[in-house]
N, C-alpha and C positions, 0 to 999 in steps of 0.2 A: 770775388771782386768784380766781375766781369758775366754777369747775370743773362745769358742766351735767351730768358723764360718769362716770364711774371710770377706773381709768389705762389697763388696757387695752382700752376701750373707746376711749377718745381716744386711741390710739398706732395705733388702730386705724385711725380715719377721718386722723392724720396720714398713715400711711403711703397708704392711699387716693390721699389728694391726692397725696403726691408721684409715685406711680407714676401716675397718668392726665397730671401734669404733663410727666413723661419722652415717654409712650408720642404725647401732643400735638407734642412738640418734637423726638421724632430720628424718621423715619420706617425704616417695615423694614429697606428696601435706602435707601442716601442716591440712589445713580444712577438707581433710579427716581424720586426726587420725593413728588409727593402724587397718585397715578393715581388712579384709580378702585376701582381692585385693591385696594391701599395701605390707603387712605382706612375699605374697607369690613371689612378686617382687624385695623385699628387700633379700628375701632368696634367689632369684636368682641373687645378684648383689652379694651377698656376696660368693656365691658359684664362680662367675667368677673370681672375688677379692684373693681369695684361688690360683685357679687354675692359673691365672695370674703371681701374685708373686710369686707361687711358684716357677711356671716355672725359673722365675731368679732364684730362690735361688739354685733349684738342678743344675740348667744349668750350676752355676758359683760356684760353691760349689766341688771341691776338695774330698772329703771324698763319695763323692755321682760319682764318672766320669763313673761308672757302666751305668748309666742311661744320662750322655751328648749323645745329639745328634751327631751321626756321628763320637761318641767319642774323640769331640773337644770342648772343654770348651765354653761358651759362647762368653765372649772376645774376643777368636782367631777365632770367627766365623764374625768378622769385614766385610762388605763388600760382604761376600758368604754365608748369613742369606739363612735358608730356608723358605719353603713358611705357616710352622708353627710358626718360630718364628715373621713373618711380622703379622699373624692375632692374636698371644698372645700380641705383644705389642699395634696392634693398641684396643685391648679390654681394656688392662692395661691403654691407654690414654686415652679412652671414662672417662672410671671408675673414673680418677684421675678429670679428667675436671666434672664429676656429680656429686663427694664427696664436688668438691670446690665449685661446686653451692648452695651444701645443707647447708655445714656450714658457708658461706660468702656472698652467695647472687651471680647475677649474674655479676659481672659489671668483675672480674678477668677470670671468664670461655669463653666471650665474649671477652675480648681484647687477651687471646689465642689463640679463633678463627680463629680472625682477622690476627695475627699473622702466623697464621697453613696456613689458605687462599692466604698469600701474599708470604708464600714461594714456595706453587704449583702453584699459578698461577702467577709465576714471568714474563714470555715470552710474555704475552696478556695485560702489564699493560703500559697505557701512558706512554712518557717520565718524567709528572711531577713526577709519583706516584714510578720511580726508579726502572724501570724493570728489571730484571736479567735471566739468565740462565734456574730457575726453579730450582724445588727439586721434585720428585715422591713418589708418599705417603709411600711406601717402606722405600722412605731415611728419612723419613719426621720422623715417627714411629719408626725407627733404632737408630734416634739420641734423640728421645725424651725420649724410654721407655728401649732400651735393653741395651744402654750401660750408660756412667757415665757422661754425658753431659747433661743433660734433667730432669729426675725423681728423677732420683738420684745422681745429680750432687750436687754442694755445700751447696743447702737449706736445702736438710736431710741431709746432711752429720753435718751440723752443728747441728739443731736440735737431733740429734741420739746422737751425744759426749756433746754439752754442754747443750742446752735448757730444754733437757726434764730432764737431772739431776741436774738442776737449778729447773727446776717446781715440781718435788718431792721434796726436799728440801725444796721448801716455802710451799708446804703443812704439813708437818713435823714442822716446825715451827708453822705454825697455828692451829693442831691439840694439839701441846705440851703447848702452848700458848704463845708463843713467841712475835708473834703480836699485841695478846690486849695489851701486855706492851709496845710494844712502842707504841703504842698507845694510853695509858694511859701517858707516861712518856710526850710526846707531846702536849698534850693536858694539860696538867698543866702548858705548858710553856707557853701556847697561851691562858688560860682561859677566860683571859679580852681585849684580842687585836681585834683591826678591823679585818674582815676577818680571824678569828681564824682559824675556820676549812677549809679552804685552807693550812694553815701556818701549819695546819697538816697533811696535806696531805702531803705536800713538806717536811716537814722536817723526818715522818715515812718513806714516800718512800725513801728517801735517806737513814736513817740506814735500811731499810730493804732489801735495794739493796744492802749495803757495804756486806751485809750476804748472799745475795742470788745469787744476779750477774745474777739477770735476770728481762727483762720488764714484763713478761707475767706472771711470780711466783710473782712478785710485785703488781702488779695489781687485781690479782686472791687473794692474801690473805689481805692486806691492802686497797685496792676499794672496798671490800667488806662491810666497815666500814667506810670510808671516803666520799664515795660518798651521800651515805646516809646523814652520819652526814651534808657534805654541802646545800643536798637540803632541809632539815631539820632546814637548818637557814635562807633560802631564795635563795640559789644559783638556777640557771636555772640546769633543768637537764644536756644539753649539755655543759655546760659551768664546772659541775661537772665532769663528765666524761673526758673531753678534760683537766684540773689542773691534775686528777689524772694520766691520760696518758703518759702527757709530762712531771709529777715530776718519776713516774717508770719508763719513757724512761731514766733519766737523771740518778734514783739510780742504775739503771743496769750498770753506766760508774765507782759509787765509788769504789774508793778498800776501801779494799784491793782482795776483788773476785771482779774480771771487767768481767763483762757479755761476752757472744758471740760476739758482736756489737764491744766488744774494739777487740777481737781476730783479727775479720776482717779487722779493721781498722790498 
């Protein structure tokens, strides 16, 4: 309510935090552990991670113009980037595409790639595969990390306003105990029915989404309980997982709080 920042200054130090969060929680290789190796690699990601984002936050940050380069905002440095800001953001998009490897696996940091690839090498590609002009890694990195098209374009913007105070909120509820009750309340409903514990899945996710208004606060506090419970009666694990998914995708749409997902829509 009470904003110290500007937005992409503060989108800036969000994302900050969640990547040092990441790069804290999944290590390089998992079969190595936390070695020494590891340890002192990760302290160098996190240290680029720092200096990276910061770079946006002072660069675009208002209260700080003491320290803009060239004593022109970031923003209005559109198009006549210096030759420090092409090598901050192309580190800022290494960092971004390794955190999403850590916590997601590869199959998202790879069709980036893929993507990154086909717009520098637009000019050398067959007519089937839809050649174009090209982009140079300059522009490439311009539009992905410095300005509001890319990093920080609509997926944090939304996560930073709704999501992540949709997923505090469902943790508050499940530490208060808000959860186990509907989840007890549901489970009384369903005690003798076929398929019980699906029928509570769907029907907690839904009152826990009318509250919470989000997939991922729904899923974190009531799959925590549900999914168990199903594979516990004989459901397949993935078959648990995938009920629990699609009923917290659908309780993030109840109102009266309609998730992110309705915002957008």
């Amino acid at each position: 309510n009470f904003n110290l920042f500007d937005y992409q200054p503060n989108l800036a130090l969000f994302g900050m935090m969640g990547l040092v969060l990441v790069i804290l929680n999944h290590p390089l290789i998992k079969r190595w552990g936390q070695t020494r190796v590891v340890r002192s690699f990760d302290l160098l990601l996190i240290a680029a991670t720092v200096v990276s984002f910061g770079f946006v936050f002072v660069q675009s940050e208002p209260k700080l113009a003491r320290f803009w380069v060239d004593g022109v905002v970031l923003g209005d440095r559109a198009g006549n980037e210096t030759t420090l800001d092409f090598v901050i953001a192309l580190i800022g998009l290494l960092l971004v595409l390794e955190t999403t490897r850590r916590a997601i696996g590869w199959t998202l940091p790879i069709l980036c790639i893929v993507f990154i690839l086909y717009a520098m090498l637009g000019p050398t590609l067959p007519d089937w595969l839809f050649p174009h002009a090209g982009f140079s890694w300059e522009r490439i990195v311009q539009k992905s990390f410095l300005q509001d098209s890319g990093v920080f374009g609509i997926a944090l913007r939304v996560m930073f306003l709704y999501v992540f105070l949709f997923v505090l909120f469902g943790t508050l509820l499940e530490q208060t105990g808000a959860t186990q009750y509907v989840i007890n309340v549901t489970r009384r409903l369903f005690r003798n029915s076929v398929g019980g514990p699906a029928k509570v899945a769907v029907l907690s996710s839904g009152l826990m989404g009318s509250l919470s208004g989000s997939a991922v606060a729904n899923t974190a506090t009531t799959g925590t309980f549900t999914i168990p419970l199903m594979k516990s009666s004989g459901f397949k694990p993935v078959t648990a997982a995938g009920v629990e998914a699609a009923a917290s995708s659908g309780g993030a749409l109840m109102p009266p709080i309609m998730g992110a997902g309705a915002y957008m829509m």
